[in-house]
C-alpha beads as a LAMMPS data file, in Angstrom:
LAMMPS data file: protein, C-alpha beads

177 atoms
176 bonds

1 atom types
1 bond types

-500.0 500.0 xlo xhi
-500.0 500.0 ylo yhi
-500.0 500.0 zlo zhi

Masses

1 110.0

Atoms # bond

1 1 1 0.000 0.000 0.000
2 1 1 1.411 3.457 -0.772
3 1 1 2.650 5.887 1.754
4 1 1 1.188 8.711 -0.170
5 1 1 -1.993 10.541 1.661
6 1 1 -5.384 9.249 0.553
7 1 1 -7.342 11.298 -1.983
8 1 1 -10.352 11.974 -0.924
9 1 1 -13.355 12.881 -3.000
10 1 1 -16.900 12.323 -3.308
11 1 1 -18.521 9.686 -4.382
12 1 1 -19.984 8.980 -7.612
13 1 1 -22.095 6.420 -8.656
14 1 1 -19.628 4.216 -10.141
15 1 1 -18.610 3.572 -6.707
16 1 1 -21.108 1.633 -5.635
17 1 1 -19.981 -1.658 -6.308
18 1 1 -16.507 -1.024 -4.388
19 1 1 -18.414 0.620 -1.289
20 1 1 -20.870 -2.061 -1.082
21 1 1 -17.601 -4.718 -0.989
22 1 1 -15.989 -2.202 1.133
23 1 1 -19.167 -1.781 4.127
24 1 1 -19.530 -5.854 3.812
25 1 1 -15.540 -6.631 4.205
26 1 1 -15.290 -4.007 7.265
27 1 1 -18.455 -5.445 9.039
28 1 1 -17.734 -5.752 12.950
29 1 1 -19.524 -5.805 16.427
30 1 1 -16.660 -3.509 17.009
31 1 1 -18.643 -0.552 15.268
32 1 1 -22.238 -2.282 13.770
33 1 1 -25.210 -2.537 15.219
34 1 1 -27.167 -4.453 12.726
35 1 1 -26.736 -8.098 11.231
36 1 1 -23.559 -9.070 9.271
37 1 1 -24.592 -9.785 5.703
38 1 1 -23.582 -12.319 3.335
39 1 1 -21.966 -11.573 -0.161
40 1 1 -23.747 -10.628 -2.751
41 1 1 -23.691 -7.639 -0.758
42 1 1 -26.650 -5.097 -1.360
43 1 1 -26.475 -2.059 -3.476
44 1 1 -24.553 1.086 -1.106
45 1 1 -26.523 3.807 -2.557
46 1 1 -30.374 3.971 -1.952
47 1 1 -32.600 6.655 -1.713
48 1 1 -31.875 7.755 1.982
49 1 1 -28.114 8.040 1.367
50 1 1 -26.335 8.866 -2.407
51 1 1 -22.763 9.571 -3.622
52 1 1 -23.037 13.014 -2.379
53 1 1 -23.746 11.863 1.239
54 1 1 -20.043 10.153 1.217
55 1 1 -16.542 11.399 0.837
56 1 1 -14.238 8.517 -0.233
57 1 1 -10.638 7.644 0.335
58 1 1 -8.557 5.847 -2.533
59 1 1 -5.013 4.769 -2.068
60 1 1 -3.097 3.300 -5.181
61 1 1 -6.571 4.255 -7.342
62 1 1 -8.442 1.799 -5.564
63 1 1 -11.290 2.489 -2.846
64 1 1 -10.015 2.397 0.633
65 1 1 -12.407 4.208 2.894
66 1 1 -15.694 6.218 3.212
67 1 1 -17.349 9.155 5.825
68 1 1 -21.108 9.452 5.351
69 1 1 -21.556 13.405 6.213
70 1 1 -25.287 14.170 6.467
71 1 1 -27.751 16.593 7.998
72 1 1 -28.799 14.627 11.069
73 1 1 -32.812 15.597 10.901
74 1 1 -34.831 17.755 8.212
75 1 1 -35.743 20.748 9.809
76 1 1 -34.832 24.104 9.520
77 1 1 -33.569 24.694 13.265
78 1 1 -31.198 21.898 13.000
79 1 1 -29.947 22.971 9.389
80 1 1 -26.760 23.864 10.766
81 1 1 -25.445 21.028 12.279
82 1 1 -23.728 17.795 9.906
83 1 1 -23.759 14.122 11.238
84 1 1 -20.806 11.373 10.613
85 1 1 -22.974 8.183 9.972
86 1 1 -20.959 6.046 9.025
87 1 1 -16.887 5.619 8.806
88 1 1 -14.756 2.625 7.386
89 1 1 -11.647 1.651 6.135
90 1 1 -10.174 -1.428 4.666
91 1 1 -8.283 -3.210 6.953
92 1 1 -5.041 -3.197 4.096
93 1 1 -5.407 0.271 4.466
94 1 1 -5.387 0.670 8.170
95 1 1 -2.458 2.744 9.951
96 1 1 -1.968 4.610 6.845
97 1 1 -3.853 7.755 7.748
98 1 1 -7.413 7.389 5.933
99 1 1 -9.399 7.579 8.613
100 1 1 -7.834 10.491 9.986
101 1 1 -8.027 12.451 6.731
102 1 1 -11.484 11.252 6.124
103 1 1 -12.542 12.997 9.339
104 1 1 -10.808 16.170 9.105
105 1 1 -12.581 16.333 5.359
106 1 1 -15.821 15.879 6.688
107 1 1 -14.710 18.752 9.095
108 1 1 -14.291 21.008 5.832
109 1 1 -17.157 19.941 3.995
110 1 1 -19.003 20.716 6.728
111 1 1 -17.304 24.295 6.940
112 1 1 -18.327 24.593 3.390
113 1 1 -21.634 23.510 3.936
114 1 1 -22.168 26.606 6.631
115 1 1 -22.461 24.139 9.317
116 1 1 -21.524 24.977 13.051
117 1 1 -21.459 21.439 14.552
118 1 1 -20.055 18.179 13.698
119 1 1 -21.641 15.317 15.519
120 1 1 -21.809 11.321 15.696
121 1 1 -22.074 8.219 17.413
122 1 1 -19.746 5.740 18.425
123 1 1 -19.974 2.542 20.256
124 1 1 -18.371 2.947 23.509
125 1 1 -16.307 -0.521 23.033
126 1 1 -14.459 1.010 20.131
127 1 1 -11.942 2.342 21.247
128 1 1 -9.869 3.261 18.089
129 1 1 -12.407 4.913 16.637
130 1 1 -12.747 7.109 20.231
131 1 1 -9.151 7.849 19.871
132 1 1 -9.212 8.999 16.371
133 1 1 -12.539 10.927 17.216
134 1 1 -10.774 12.602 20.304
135 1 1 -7.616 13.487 18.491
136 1 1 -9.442 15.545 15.810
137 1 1 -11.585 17.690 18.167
138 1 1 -14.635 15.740 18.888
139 1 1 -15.810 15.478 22.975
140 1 1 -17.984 13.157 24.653
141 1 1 -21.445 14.921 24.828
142 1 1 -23.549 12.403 26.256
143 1 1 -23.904 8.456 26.681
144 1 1 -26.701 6.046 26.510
145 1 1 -25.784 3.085 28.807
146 1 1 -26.336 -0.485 27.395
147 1 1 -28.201 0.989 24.144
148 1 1 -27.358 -2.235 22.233
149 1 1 -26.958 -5.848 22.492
150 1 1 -24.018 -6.780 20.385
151 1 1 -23.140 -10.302 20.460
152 1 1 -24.786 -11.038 23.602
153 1 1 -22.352 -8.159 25.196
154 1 1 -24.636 -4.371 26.289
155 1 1 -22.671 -1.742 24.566
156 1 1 -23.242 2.069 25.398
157 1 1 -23.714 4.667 23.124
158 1 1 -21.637 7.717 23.004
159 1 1 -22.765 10.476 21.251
160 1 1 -19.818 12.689 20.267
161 1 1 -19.433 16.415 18.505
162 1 1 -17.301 19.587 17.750
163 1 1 -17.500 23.374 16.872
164 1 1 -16.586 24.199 13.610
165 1 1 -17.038 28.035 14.513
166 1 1 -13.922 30.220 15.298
167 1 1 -15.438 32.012 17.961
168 1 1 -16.592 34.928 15.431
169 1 1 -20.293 33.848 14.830
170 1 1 -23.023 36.057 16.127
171 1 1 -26.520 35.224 16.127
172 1 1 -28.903 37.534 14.751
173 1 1 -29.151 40.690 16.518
174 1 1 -26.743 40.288 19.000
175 1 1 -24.929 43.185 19.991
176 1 1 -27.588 45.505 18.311
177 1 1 -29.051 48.244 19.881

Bonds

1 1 1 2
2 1 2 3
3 1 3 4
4 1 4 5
5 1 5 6
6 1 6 7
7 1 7 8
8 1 8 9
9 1 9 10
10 1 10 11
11 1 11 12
12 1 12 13
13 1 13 14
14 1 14 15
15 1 15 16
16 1 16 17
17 1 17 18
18 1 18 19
19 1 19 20
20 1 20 21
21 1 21 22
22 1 22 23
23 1 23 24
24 1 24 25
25 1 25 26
26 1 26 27
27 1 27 28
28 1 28 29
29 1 29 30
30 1 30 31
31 1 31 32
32 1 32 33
33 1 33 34
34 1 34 35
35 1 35 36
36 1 36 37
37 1 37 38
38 1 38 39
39 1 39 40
40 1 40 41
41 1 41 42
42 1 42 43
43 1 43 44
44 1 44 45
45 1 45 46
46 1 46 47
47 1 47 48
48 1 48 49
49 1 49 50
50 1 50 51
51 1 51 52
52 1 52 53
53 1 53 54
54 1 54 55
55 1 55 56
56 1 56 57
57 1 57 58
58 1 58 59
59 1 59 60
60 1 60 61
61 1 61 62
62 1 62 63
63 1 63 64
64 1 64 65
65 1 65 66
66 1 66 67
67 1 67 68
68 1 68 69
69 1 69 70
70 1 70 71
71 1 71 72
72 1 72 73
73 1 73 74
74 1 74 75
75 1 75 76
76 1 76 77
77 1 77 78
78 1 78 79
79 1 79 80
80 1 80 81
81 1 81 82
82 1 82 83
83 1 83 84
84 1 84 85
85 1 85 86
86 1 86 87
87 1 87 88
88 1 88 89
89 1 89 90
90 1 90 91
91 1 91 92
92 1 92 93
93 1 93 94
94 1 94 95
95 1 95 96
96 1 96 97
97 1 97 98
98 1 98 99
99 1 99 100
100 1 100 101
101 1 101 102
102 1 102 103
103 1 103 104
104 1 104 105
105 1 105 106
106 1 106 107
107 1 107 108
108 1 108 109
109 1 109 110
110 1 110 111
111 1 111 112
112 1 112 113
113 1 113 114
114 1 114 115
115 1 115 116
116 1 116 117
117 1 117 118
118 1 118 119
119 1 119 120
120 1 120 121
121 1 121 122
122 1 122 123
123 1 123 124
124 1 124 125
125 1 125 126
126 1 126 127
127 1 127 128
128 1 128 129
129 1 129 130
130 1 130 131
131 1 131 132
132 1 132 133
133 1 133 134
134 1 134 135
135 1 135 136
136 1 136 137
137 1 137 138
138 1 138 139
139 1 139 140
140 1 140 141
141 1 141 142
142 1 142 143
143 1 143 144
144 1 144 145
145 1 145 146
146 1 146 147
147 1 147 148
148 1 148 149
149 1 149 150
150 1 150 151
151 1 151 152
152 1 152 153
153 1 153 154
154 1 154 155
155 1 155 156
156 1 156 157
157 1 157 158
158 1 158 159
159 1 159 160
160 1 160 161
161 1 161 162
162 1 162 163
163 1 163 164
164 1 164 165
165 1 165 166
166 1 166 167
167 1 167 168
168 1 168 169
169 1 169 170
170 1 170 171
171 1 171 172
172 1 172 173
173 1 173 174
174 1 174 175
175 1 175 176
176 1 176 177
């Protein structure tokens, strides 16, 4: 594997196939909550979540890694917040800094998009992912004790998020007189 960064770009529909591989290959208690599934995998893209809704690492030319950046809920007075909701990386790819450069792009797109607030979830037994999480900004904002049943293990939740503000934001009318 190639010591050069990752590129990261969107998706596009083409990558589909290699995501779909990708999600199925990196499946784990260590960071899913539903069912492992069986090759043929299912198609990535449906009509909740498209290309757009996923930056994408390649190493080498090939598919590597994938963030899923979305708005978290539909309405207006949440508009400025972006949600990871999903995060993986092939396991050749691992310790080569794709998951670390996935993040801080989701950071930016998110800065592009206007948003103020970068939030996820994380299992609490994952511990790399915490790390990574931690090292790029994100805090622990709340927990949900035992929210799943993994594998006949309780997991907790831990919902995680950032500013993406520098401190110069002002809501409407403050300071005016």
């Amino acid at each position: 594997m190639s010591r050069q960064p990752p590129l990261i770009r969107f998706a596009v529909p083409e990558d589909d196939g290699a995501l779909s591989r990708l999600d199925g290959d990196t499946w784990s208690y260590l960071h899913a909550v539903v069912e492992r599934r069986e090759p043929p995998y299912p198609p990535f893209f449906s009509d909740r979540f498209g290309p757009r809704d996923h930056l994408v690492a390649e190493l080498d030319g090939r598919v590597v890694g994938y963030i899923r950046l979305v708005r978290p809920t539909s309405l207006p007075s949440n508009a400025h917040v972006r949600q990871v909701q999903g995060l993986a990386v092939a396991p050749a790819a691992r310790g080569h800094g794709v998951g670390r450069a996935l993040v801080r792009a989701a950071v930016e797109e998110s800065r592009r998009q206007d948003a103020r607030r970068l939030t996820l979830r994380v299992l609490g037994h994952n511990t790399p992912a915490r790390k990574l999480y931690e090292a790029e900004g994100f805090v622990v904002e709340g927990v949900l004790p035992e929210e799943f049943l993994l594998d006949g293990e309780y997991v907790d939740d831990v919902l995680m998020g950032r500013s993406l503000h520098d401190g110069t934001w002002r809501s409407a009318g403050a300071g005016e007189s």
